[in-house]
gemmi code that builds the backbone of each chain (N, CA, C; Angstrom):
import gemmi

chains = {
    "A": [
        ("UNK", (0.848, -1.198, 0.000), (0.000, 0.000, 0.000), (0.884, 1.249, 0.000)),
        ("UNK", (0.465, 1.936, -0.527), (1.583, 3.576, -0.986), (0.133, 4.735, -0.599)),
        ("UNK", (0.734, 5.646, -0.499), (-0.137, 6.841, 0.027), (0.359, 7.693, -1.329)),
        ("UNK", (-0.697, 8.559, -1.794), (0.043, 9.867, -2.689), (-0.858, 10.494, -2.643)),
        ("UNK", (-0.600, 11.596, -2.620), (-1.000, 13.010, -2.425), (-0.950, 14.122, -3.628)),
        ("UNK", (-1.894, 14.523, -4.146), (-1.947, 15.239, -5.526), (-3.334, 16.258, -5.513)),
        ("UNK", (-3.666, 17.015, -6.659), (-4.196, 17.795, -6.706), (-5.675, 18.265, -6.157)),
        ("UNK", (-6.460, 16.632, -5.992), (-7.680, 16.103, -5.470), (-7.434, 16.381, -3.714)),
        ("UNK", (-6.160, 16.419, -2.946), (-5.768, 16.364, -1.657), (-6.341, 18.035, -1.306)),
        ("UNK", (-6.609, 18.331, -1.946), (-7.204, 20.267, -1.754), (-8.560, 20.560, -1.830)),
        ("UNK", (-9.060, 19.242, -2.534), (-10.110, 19.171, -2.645), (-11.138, 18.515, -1.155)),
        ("UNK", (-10.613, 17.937, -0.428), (-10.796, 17.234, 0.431), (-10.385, 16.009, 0.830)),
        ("UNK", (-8.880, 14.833, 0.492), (-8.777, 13.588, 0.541), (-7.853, 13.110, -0.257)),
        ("UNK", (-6.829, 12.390, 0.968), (-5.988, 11.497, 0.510), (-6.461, 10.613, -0.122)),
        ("UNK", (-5.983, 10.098, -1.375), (-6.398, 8.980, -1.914), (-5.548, 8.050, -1.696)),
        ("UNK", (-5.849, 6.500, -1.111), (-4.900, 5.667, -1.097), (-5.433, 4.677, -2.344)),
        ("UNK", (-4.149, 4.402, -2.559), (-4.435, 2.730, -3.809), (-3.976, 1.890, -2.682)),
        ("UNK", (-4.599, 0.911, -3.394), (-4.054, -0.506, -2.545), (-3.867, -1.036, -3.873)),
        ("UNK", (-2.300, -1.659, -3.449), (-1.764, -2.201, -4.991), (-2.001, -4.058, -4.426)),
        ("UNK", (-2.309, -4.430, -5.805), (-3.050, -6.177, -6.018), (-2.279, -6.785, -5.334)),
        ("UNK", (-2.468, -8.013, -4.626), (-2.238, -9.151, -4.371), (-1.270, -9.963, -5.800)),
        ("UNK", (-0.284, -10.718, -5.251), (0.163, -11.445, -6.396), (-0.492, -12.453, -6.786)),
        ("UNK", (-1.194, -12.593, -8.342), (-1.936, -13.928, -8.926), (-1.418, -14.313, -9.814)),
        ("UNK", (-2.178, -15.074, -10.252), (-1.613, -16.178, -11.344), (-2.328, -15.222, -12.536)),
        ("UNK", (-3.067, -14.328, -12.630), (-3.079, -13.432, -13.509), (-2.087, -13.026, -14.658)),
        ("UNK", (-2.562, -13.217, -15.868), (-1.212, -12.628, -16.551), (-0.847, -10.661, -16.225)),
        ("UNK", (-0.111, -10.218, -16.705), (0.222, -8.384, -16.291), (-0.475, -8.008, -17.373)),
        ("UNK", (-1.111, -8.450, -18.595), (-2.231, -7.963, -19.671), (-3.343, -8.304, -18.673)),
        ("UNK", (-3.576, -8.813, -18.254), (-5.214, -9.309, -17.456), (-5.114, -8.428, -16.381)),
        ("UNK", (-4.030, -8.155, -15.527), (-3.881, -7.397, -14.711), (-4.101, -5.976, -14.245)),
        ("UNK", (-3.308, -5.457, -15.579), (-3.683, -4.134, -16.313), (-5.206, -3.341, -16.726)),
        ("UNK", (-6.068, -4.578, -17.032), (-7.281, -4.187, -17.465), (-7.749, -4.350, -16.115)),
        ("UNK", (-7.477, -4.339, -14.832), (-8.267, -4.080, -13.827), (-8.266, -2.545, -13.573)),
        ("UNK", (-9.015, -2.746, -12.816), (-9.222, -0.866, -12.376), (-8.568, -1.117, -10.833)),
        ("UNK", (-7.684, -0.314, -10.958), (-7.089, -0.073, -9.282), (-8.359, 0.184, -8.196)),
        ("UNK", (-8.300, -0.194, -7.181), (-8.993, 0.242, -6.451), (-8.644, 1.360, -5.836)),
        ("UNK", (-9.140, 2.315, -5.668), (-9.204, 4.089, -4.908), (-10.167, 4.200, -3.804)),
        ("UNK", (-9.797, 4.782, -2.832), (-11.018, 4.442, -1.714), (-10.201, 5.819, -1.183)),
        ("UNK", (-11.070, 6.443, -0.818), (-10.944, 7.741, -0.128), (-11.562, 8.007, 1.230)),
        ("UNK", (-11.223, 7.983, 2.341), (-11.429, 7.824, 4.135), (-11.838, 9.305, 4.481)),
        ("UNK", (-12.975, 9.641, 5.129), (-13.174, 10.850, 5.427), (-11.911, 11.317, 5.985)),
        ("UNK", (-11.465, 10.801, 7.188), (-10.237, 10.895, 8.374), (-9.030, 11.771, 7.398)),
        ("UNK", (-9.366, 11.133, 6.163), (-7.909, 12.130, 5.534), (-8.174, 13.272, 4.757)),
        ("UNK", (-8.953, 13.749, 4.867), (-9.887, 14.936, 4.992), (-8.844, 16.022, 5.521)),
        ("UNK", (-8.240, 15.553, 6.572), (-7.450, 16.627, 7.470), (-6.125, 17.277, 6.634)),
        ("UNK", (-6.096, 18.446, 6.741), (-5.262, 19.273, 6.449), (-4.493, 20.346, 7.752)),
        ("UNK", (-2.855, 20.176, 8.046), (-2.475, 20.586, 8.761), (-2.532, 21.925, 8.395)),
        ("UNK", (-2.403, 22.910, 10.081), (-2.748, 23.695, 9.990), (-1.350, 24.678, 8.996)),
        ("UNK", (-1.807, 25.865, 8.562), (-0.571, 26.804, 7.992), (-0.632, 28.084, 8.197)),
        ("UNK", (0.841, 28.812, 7.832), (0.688, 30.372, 8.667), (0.720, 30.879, 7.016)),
        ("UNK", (0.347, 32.599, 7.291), (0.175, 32.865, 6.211), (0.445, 34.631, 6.729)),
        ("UNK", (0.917, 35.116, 5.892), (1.313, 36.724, 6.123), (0.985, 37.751, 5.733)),
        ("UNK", (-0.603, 38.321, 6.264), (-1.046, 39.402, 5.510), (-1.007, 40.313, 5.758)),
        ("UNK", (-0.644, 41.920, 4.695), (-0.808, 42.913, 5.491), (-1.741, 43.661, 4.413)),
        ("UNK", (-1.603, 44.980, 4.308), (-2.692, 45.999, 3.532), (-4.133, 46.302, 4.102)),
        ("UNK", (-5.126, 46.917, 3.694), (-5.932, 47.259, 3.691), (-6.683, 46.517, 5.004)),
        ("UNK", (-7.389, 47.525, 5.598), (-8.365, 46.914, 6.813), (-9.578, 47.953, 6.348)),
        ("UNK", (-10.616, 47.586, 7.171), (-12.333, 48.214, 7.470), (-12.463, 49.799, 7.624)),
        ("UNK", (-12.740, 50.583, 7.594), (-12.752, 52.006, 7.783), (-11.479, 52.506, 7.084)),
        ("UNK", (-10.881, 51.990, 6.859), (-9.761, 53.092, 6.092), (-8.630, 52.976, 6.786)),
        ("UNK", (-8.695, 51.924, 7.249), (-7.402, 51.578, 8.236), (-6.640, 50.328, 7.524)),
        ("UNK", (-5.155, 50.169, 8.189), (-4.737, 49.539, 7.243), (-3.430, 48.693, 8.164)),
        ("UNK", (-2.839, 47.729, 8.008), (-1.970, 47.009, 8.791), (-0.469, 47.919, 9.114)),
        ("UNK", (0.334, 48.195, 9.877), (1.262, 49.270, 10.411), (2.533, 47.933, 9.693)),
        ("UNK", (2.413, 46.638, 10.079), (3.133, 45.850, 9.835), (2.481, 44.625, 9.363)),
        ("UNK", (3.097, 43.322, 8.634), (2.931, 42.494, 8.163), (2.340, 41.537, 9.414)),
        ("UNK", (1.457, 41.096, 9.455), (0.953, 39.650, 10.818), (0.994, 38.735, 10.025)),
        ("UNK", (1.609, 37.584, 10.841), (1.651, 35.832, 10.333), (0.335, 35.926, 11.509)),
        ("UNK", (-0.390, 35.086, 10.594), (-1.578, 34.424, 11.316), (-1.740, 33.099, 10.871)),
        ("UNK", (-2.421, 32.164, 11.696), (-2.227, 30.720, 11.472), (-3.853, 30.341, 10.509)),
        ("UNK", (-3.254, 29.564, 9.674), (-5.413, 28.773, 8.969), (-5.256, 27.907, 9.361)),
        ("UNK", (-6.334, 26.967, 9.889), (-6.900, 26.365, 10.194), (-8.082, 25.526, 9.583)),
        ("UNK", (-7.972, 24.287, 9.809), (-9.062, 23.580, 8.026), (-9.788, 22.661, 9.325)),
        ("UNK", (-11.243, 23.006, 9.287), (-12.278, 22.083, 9.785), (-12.831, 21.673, 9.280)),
        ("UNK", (-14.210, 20.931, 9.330), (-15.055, 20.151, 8.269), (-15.643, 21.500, 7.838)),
        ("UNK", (-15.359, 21.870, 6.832), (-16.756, 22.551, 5.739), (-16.272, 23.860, 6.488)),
        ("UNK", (-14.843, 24.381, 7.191), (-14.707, 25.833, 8.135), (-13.309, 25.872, 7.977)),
        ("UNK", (-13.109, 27.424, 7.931), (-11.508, 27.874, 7.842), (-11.626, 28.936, 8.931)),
        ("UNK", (-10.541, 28.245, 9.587), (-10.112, 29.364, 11.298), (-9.035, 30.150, 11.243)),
        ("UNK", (-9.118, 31.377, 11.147), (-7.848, 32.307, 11.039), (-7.267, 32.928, 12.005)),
        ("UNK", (-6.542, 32.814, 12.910), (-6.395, 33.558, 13.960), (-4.832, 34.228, 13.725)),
        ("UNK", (-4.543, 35.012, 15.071), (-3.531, 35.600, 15.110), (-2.048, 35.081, 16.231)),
        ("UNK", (-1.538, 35.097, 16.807), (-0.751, 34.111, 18.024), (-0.602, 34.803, 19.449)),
        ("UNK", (-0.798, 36.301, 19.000), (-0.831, 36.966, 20.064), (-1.786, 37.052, 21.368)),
        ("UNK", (-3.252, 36.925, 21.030), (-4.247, 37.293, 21.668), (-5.122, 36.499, 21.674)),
        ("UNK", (-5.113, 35.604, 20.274), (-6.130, 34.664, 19.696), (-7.140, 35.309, 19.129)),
        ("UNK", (-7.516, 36.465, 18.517), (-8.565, 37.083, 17.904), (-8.380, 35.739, 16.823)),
        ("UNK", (-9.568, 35.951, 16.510), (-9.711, 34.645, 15.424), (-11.097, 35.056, 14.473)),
        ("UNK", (-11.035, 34.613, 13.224), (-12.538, 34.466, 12.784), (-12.668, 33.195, 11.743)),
        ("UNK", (-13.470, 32.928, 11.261), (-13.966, 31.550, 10.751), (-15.271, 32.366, 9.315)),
        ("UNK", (-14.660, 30.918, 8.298), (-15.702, 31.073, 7.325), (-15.721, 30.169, 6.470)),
        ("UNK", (-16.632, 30.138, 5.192), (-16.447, 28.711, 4.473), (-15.391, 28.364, 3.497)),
        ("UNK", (-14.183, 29.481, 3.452), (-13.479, 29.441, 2.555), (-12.092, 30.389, 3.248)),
        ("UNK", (-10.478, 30.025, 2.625), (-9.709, 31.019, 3.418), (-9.838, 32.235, 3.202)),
        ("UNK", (-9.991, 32.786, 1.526), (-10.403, 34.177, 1.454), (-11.490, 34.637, 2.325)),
        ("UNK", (-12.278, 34.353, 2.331), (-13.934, 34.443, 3.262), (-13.192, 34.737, 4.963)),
        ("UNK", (-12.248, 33.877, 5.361), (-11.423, 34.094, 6.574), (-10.659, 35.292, 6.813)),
        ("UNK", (-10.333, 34.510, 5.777), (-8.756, 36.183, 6.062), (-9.477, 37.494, 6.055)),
        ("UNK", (-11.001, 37.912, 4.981), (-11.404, 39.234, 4.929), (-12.365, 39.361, 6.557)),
        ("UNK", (-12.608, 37.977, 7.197), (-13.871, 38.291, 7.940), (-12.329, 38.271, 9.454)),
        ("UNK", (-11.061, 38.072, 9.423), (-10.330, 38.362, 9.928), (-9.463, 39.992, 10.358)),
        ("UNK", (-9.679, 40.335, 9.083), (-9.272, 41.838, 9.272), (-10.836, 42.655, 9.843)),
        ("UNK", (-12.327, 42.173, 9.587), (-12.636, 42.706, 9.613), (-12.567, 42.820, 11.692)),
        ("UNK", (-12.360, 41.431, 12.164), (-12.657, 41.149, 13.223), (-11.457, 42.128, 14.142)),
        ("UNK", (-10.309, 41.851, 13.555), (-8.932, 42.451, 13.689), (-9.239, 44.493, 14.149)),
        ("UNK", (-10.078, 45.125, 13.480), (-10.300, 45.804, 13.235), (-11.430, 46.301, 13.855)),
        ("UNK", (-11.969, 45.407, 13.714), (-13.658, 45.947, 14.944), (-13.095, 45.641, 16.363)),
        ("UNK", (-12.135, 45.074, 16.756), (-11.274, 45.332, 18.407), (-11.029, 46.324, 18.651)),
        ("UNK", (-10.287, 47.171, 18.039), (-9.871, 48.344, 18.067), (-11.012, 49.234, 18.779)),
        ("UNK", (-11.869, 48.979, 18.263), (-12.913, 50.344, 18.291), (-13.572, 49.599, 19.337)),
        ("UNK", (-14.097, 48.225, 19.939), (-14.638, 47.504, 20.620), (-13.985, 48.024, 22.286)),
        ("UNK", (-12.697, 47.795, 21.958), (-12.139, 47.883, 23.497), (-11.823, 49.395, 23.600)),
        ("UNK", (-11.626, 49.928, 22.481), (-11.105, 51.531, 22.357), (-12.232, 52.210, 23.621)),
        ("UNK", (-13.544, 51.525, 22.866), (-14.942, 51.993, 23.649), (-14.515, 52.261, 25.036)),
        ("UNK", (-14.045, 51.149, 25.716), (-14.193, 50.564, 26.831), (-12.998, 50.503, 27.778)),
        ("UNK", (-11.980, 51.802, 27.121), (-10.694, 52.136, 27.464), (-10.630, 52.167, 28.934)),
        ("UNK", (-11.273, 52.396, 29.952), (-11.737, 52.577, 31.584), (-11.485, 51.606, 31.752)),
        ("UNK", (-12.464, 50.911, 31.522), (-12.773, 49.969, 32.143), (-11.481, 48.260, 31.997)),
        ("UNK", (-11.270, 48.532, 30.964), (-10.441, 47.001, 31.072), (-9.329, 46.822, 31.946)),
        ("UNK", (-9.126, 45.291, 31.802), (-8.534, 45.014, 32.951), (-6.807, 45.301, 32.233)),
        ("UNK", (-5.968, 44.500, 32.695), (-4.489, 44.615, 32.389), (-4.267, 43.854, 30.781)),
        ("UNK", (-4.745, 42.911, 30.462), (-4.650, 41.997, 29.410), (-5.202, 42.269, 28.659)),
        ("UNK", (-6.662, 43.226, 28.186), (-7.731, 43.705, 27.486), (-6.853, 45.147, 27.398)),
        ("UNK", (-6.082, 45.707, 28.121), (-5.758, 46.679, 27.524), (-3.922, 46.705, 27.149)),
        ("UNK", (-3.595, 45.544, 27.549), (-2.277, 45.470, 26.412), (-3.190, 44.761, 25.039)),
        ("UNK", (-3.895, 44.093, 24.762), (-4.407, 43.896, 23.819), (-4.649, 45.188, 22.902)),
        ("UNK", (-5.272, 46.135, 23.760), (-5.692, 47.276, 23.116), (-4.546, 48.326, 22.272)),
        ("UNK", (-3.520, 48.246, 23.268), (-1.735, 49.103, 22.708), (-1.650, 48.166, 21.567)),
        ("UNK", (-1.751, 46.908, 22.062), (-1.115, 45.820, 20.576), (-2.161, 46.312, 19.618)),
        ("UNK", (-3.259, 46.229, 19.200), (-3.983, 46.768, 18.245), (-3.580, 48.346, 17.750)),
        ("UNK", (-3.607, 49.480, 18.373), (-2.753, 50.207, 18.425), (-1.665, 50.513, 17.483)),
        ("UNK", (-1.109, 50.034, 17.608), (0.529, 49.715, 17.055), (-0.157, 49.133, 16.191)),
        ("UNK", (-0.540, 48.116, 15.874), (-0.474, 47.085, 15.092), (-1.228, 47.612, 13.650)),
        ("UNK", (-1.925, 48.831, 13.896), (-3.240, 49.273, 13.123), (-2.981, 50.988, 12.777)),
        ("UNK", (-2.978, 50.943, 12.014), (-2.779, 52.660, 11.286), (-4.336, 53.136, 10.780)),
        ("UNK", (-4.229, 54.377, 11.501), (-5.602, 54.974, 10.684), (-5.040, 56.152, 9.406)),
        ("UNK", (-5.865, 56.448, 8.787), (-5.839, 57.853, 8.102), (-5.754, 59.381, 8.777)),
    ],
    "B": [
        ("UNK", (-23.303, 33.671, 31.200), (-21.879, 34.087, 31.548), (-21.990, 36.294, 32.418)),
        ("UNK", (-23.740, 36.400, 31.470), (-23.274, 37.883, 31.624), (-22.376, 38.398, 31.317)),
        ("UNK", (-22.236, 38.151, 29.991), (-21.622, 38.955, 28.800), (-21.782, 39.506, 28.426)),
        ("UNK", (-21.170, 41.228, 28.141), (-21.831, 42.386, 27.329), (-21.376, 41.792, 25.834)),
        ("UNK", (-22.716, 42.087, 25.285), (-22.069, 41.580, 23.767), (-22.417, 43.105, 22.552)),
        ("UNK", (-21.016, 43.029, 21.941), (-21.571, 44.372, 21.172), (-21.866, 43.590, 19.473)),
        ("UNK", (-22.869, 44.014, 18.585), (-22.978, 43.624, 17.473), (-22.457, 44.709, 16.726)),
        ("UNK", (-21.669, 44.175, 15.613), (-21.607, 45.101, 14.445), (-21.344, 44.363, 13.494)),
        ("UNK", (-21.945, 43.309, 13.111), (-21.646, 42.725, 12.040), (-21.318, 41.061, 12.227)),
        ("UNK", (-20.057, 41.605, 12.974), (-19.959, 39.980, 14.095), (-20.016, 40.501, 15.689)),
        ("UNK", (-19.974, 39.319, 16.611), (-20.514, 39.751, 17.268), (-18.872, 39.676, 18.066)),
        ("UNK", (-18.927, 40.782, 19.448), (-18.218, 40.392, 20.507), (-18.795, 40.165, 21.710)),
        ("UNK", (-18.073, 39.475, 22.423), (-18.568, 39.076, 23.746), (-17.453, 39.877, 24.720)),
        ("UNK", (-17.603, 40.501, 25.830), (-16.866, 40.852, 26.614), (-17.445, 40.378, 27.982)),
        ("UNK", (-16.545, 39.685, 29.169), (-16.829, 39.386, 30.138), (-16.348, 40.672, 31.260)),
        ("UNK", (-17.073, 40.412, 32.308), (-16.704, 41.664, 33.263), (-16.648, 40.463, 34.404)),
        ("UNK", (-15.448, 40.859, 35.561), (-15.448, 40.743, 36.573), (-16.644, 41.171, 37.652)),
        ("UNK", (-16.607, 40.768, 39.708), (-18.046, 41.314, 39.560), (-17.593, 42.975, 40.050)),
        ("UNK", (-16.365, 43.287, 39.793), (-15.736, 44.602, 40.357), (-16.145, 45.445, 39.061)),
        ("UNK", (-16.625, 45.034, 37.771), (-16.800, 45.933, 36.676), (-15.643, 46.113, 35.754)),
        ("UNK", (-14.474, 45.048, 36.017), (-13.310, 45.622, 35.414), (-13.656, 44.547, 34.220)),
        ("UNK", (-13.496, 44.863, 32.843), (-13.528, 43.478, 31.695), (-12.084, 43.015, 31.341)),
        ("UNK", (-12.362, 41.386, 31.868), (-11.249, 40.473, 32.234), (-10.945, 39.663, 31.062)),
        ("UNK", (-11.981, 39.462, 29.608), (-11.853, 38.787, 28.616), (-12.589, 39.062, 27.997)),
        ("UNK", (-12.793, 38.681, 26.626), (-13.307, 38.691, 25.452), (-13.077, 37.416, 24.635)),
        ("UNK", (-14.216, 37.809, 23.536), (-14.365, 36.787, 22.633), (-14.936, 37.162, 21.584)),
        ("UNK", (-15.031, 37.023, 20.325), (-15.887, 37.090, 18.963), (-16.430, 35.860, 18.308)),
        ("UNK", (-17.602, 36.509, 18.012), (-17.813, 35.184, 16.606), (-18.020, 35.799, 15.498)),
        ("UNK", (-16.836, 35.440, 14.542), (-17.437, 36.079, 12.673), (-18.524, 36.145, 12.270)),
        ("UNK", (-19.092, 37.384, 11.818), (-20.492, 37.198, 10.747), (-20.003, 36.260, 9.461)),
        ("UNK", (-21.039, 35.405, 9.530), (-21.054, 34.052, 8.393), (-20.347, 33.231, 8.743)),
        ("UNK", (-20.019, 32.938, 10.526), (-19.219, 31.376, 10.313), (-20.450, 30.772, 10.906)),
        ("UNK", (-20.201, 29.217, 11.010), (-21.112, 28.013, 11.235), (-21.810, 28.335, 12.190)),
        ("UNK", (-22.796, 28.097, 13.003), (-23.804, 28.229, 14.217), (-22.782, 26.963, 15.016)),
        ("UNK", (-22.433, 26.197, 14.588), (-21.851, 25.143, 15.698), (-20.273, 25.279, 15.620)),
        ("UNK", (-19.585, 25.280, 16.621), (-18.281, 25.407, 16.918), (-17.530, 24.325, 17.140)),
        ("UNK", (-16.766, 24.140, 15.664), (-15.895, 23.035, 15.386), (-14.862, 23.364, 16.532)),
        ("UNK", (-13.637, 22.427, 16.804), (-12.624, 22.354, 17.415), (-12.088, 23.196, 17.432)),
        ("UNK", (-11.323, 23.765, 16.513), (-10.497, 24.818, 16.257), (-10.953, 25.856, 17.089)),
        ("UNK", (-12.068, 26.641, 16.591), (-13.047, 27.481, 16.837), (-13.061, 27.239, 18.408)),
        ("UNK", (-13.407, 26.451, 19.089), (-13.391, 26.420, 20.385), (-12.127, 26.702, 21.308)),
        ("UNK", (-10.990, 26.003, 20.501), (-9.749, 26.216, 21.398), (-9.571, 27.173, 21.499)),
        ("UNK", (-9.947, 28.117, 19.911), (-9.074, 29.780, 20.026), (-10.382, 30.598, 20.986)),
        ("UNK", (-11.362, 29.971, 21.287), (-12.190, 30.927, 22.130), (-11.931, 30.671, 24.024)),
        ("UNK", (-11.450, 29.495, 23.441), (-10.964, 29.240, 25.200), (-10.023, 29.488, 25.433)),
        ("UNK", (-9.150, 29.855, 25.010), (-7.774, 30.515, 25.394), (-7.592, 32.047, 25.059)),
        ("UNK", (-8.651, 32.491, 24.355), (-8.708, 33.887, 24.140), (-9.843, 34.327, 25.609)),
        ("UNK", (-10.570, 33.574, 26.031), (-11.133, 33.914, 27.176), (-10.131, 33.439, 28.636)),
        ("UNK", (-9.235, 32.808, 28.247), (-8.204, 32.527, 29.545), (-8.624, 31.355, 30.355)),
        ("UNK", (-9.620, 30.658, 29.443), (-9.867, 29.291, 29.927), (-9.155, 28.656, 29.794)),
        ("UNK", (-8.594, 27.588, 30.964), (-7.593, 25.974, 30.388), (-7.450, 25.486, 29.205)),
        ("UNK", (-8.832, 24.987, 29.351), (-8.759, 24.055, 28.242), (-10.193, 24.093, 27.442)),
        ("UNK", (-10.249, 23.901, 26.117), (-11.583, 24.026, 25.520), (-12.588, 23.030, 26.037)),
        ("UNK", (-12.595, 21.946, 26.581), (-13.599, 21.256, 27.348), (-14.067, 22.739, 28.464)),
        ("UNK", (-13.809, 23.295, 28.793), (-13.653, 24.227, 29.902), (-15.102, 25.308, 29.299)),
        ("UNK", (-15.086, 25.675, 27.873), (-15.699, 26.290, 27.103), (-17.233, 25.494, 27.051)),
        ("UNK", (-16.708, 24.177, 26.651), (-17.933, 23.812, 26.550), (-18.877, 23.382, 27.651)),
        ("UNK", (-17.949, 23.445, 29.048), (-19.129, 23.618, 30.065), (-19.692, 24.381, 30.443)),
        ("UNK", (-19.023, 26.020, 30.026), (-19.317, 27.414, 30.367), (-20.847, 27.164, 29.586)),
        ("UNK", (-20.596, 26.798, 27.991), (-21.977, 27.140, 27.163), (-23.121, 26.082, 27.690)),
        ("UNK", (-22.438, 24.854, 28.041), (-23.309, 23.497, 28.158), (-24.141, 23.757, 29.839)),
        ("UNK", (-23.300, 24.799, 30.489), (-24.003, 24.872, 32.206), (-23.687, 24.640, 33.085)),
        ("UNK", (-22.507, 23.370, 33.098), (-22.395, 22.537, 34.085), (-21.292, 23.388, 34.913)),
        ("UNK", (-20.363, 24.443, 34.009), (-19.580, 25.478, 34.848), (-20.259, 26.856, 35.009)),
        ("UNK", (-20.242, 27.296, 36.362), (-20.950, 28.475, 36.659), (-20.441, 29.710, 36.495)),
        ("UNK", (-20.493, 30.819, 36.404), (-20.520, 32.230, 36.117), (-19.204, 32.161, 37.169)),
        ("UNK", (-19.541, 31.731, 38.466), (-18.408, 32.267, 39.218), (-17.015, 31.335, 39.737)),
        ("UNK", (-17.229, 29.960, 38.982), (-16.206, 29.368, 39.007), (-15.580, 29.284, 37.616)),
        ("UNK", (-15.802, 29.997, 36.925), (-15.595, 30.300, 35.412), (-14.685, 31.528, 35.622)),
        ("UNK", (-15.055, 32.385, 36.246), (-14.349, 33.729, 36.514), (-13.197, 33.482, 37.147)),
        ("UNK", (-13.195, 32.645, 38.352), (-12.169, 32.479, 38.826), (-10.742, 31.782, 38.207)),
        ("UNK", (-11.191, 31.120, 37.226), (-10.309, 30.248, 36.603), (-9.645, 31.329, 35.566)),
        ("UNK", (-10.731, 32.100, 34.879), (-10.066, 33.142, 34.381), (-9.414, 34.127, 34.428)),
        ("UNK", (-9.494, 34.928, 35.863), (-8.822, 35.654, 37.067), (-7.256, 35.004, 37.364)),
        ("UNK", (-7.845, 33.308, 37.275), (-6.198, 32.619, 37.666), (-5.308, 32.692, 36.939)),
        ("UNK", (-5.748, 32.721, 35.435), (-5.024, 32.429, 34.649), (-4.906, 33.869, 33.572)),
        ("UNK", (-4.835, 35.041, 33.650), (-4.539, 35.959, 33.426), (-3.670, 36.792, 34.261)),
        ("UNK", (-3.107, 37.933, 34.201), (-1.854, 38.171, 34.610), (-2.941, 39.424, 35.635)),
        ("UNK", (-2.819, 39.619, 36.757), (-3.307, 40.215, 38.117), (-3.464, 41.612, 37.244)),
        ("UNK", (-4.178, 42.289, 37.858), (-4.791, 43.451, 37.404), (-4.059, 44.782, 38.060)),
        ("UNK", (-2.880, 45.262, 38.099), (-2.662, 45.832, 38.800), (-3.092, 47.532, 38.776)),
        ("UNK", (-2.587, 48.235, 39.723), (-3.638, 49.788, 38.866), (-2.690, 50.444, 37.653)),
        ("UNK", (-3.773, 50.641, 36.727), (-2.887, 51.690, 35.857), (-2.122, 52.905, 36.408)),
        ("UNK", (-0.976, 52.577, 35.591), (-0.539, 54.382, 35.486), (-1.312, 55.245, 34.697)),
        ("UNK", (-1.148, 56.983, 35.303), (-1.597, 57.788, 34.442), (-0.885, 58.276, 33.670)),
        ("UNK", (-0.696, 58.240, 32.303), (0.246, 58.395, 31.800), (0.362, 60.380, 31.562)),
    ],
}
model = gemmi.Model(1)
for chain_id, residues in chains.items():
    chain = gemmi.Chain(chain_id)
    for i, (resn, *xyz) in enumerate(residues, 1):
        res = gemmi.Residue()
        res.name, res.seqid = resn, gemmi.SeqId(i, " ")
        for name, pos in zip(("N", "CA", "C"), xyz):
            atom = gemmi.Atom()
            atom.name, atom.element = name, gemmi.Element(name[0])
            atom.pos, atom.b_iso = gemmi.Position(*pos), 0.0
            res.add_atom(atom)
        chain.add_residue(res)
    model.add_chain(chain)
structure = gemmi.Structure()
structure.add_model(model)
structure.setup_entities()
């Protein structure tokens, strides 16, 4: 049995062959079989990967510096987060992530900005890190 | 949990201590799933300063309460000390 991995693996699934048993088959008789292909939900899984976006954010704001943020592949869901804080957002596709990521990235700012009093020590280094991290016009 | 939650599109969740100070947060994207795959859970339990994502799902499921939830989150965040004025 051999494992390979090709263009269908993006699609959702390792395909394994299982190569024949030795018979008394001739390798012309052999040949005209159809390999067997069997595809296992379980290999479905795709490790996770980082990815480095910067430019354009929500209101006219825009990244100060480049963020590696990690994707994430669930059934039928893509998880985008960041390593710092864990802001994260999710959608059915990575583009769909990454935009509903900046937007999330971006609505903090103004979320905790609100609420500048009140937070505690960790909610408001979060808040400097956004800060920094985020350029307005 | 008594969570202020603000909407704008997606939603946030902010937790408050019972002193009024807000000790964590959380979001959920506009347009992701109604049910929270794995992933999705870990980064909400560690962005709320929970242990472990089982931890999450007793907060939503009941079986962990408002105030032994806080405490764990209190434990595991860095002490609140007073701001400077800058």
């Amino acid at each position: 049995m051999y494992y390979s991995s090709d263009k269908s693996w993006q699609a959702g699934g390792l395909h394994i062959q299982i190569e024949k048993e030795p018979t008394s088959m001739s390798e012309a008789e052999q040949e005209q079989q159809t390999p067997q292909n069997i595809t296992f939900p379980m290999d479905r899984y795709r490790p996770p990967i980082h990815r480095v976006i910067d430019g354009s954010l929500p209101k006219g704001r825009w990244l100060a510096h480049p963020l590696t943020v990690m994707i994430e592949y669930d059934d039928g869901e893509v998880v985008v987060s960041e390593p710092h804080f864990h802001m994260h957002a999710s959608a059915s596709t990575e583009a769909e992530a990454i935009a509903a990521f900046r937007r999330i990235f971006s609505g903090y700012l103004d979320v905790l900005g609100s609420r500048e009093e009140k937070l505690g020590t960790q909610l408001h280094e979060q808040l400097e890190y956004l800060r920094s991290a985020i350029k307005s016009a | 949990m008594k969570a202020e939650r603000q909407e704008s599109g997606d939603w946030y969740y902010i937790i408050y201590n019972d002193g009024g100070i807000a000790i964590s947060s959380t979001s959920i994207s506009k347009g992701a799933k109604h049910t929270l795959d794995s992933h999705r859970v870990s980064q909400m339990a560690r962005q709320l300063f929970l242990n472990k994502p089982q931890l999450l799902i007793d907060l939503v499921s009941c079986p962990l309460k408002r105030e032994e939830a806080l405490k764990i989150i209190e434990a595991n965040r860095p002490p609140d000390l007073p701001r400077q004025r800058r």
